[in-house]
Backbone as numpy.savetxt, mean C-alpha at the origin, in Angstrom:
# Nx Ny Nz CAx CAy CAz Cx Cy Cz
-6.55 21.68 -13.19 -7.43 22.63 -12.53 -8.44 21.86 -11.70
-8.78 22.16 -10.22 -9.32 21.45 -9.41 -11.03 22.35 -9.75
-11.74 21.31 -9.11 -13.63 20.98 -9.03 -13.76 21.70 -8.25
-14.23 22.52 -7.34 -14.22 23.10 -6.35 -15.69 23.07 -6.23
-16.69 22.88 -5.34 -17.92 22.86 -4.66 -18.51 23.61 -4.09
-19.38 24.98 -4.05 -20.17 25.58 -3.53 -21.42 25.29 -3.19
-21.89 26.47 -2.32 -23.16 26.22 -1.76 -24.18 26.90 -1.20
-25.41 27.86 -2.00 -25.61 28.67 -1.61 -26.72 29.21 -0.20
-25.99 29.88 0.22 -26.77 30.10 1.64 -28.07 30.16 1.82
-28.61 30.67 0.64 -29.88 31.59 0.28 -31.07 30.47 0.27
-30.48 29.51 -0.97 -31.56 28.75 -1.46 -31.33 27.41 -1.09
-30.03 26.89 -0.97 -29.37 25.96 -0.53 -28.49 24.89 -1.73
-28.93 25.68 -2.81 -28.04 24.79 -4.12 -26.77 24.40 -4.01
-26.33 23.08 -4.28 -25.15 22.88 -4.47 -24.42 22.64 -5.45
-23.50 23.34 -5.95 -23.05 23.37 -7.49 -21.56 23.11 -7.67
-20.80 23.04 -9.09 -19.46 22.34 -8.78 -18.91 23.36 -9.56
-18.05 24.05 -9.54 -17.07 25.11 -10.66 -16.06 24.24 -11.15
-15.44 24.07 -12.61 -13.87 23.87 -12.91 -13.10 24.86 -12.92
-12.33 25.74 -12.03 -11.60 27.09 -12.43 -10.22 26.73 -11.30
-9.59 27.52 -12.19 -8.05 27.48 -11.67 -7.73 27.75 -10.60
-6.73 27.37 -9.95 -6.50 27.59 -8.20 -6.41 29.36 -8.43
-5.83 30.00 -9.25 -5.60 31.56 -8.92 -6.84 32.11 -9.33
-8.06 31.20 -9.63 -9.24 32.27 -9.86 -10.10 32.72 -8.68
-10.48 33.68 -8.34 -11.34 34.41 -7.16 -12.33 33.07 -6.56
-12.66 33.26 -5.61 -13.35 32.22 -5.09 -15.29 32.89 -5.78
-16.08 32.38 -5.99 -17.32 32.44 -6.43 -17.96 33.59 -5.12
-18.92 34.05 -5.32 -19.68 35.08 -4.18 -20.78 34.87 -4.36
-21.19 35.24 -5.48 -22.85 34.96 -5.90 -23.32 33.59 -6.35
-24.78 33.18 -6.00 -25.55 31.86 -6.45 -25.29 31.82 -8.15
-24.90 30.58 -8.95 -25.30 30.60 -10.65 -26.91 30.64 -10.71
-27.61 30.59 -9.72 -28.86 30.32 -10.28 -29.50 32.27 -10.58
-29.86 32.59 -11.32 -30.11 34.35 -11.70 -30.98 35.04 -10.65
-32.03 34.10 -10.99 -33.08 34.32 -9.79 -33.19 34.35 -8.27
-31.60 33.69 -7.79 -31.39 33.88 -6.31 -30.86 35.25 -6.04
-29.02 34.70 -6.69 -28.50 35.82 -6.36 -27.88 36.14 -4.87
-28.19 34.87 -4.46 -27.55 34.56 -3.05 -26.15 34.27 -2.83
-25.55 35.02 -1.45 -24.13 34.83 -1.08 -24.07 33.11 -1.27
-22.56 32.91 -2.00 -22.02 31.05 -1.72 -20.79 30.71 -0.43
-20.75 29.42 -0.45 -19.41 29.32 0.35 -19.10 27.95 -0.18
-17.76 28.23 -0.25 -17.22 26.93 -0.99 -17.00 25.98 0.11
-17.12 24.64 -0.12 -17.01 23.43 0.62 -16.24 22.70 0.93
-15.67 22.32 1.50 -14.76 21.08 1.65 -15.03 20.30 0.43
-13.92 19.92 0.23 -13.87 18.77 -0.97 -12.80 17.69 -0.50
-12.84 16.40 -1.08 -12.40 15.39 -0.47 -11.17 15.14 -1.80
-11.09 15.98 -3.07 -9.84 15.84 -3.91 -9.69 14.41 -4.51
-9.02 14.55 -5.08 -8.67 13.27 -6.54 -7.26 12.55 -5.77
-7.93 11.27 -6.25 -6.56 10.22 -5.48 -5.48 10.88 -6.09
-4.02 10.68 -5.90 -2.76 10.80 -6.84 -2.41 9.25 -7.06
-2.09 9.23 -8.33 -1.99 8.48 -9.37 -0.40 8.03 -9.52
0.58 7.50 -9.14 2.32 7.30 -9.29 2.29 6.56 -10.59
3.18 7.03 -11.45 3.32 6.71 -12.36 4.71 6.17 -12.43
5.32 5.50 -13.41 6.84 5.06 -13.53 7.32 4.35 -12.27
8.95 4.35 -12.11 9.24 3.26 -11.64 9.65 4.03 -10.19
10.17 3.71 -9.42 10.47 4.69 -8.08 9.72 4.35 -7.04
8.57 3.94 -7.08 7.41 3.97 -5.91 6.93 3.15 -5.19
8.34 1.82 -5.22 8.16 1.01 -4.16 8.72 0.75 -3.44
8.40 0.59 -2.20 8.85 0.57 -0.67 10.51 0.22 -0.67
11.06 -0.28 -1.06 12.84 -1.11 -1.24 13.36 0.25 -1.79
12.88 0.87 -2.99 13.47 1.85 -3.58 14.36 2.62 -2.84
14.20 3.53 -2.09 14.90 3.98 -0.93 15.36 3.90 0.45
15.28 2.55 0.46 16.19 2.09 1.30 17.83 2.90 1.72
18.02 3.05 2.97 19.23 3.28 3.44 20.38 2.43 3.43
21.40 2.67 3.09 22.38 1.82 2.88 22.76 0.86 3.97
22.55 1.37 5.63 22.83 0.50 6.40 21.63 -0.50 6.67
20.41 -0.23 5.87 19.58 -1.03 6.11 19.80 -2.14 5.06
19.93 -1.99 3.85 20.32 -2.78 2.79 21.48 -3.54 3.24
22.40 -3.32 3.95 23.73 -3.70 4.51 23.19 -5.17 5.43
22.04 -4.49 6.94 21.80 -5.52 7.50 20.88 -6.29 6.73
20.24 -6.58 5.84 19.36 -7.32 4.97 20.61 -8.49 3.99
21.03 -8.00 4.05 22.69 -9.01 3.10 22.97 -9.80 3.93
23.31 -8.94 5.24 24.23 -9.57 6.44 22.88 -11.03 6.40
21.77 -10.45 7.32 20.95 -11.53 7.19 20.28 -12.56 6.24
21.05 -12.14 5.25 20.82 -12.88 3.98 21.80 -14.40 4.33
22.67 -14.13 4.30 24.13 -14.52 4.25 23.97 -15.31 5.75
23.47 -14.65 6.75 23.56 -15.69 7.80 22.47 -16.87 7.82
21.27 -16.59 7.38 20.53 -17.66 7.16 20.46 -18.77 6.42
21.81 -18.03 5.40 22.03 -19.33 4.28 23.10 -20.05 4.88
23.67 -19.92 5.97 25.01 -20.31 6.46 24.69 -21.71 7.31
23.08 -21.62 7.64 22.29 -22.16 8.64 22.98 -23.66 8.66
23.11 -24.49 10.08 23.28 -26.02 9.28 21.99 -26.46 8.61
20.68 -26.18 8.94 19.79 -27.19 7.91 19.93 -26.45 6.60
20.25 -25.22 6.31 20.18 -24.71 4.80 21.46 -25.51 4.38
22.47 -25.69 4.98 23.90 -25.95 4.26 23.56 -27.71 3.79
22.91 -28.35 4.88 22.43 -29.70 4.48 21.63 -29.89 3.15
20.57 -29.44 3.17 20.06 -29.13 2.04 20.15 -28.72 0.57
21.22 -27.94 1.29 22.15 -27.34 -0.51 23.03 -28.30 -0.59
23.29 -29.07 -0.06 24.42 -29.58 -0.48 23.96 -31.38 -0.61
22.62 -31.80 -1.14 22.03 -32.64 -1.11 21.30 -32.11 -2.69
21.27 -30.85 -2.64 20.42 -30.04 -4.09 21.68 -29.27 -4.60
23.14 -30.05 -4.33 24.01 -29.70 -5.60 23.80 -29.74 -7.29
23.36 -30.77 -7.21 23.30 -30.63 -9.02 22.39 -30.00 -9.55
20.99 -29.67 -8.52 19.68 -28.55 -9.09 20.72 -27.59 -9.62
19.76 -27.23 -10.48 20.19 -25.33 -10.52 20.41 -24.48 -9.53
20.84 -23.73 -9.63 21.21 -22.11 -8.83 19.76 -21.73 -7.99
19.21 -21.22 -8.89 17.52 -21.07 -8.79 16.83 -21.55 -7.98
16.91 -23.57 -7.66 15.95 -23.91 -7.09 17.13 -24.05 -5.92
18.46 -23.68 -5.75 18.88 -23.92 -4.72 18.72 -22.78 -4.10
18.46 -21.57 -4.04 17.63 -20.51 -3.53 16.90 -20.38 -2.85
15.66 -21.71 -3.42 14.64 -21.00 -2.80 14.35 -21.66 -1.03
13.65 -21.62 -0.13 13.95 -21.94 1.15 12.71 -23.41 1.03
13.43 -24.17 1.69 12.98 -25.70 2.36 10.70 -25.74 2.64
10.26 -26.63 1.97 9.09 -26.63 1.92 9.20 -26.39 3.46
8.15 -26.49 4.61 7.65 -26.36 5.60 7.32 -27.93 6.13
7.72 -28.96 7.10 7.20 -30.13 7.43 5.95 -30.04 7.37
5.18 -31.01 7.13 3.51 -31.34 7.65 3.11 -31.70 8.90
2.11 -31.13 9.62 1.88 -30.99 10.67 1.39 -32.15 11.29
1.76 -32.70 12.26 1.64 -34.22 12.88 0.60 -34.33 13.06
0.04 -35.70 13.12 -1.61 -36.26 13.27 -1.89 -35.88 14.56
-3.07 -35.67 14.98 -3.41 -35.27 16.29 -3.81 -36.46 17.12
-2.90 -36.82 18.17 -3.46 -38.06 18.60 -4.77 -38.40 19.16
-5.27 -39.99 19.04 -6.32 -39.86 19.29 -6.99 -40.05 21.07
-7.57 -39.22 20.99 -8.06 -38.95 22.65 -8.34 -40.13 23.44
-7.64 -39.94 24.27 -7.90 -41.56 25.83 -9.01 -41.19 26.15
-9.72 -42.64 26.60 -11.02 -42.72 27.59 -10.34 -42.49 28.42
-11.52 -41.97 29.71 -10.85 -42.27 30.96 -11.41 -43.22 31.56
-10.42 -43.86 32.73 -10.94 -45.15 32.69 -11.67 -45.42 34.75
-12.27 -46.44 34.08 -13.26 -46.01 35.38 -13.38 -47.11 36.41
């Protein structure tokens, strides 16, 4: 059952109801002594919460998309530097032959010429 927020015209109170979506919307102020017309407010609502398993992005994938993701699986491992590599990390495991080639280190920056005069 949603919070719903009023607000009365009269006096200017702002108050919060818990009542069920099929209950009448409020008319009158809670305060006795007003007794003033309300109007309910915009409300900004409760995050939703996903629970269980289902709710990540891969999950529903299309088959021809899953299809080209293999394909490109399969061609990148075909690569000549991947095939060099695996086949230099034959006796590793399965596992570390998987995973893809550290990244080279980035060359020294040479050092800057005078100019000469």
């Amino acid at each position: 059952m949603p919070t719903y927020e009023y607000q009365c015209e009269k006096c200017g109170k702002t108050f919060e109801v818990f009542q069920s979506m099929k209950d009448e919307r409020l008319t009158t102020c809670q305060d006795a002594a007003c007794g003033g017309k309300v109007r309910r407010l915009l409300g900004t609502g409760a995050g939703i919460i996903f629970k269980g398993s289902g709710f990540y992005s891969t999950d529903y994938r299309s088959s021809g998309y899953k299809e080209a993701a293999r394909k490109d699986s399969q061609s990148s491992s075909s690569s000549p530097s991947s095939s060099a590599s695996s086949s230099s990390a034959s006796s590793s495991s399965s596992s570390e032959a998987s995973k893809p080639a550290a990244p080279s280190a980035p060359s020294a920056p040479s050092a800057p010429s005078k100019p000469s005069q």
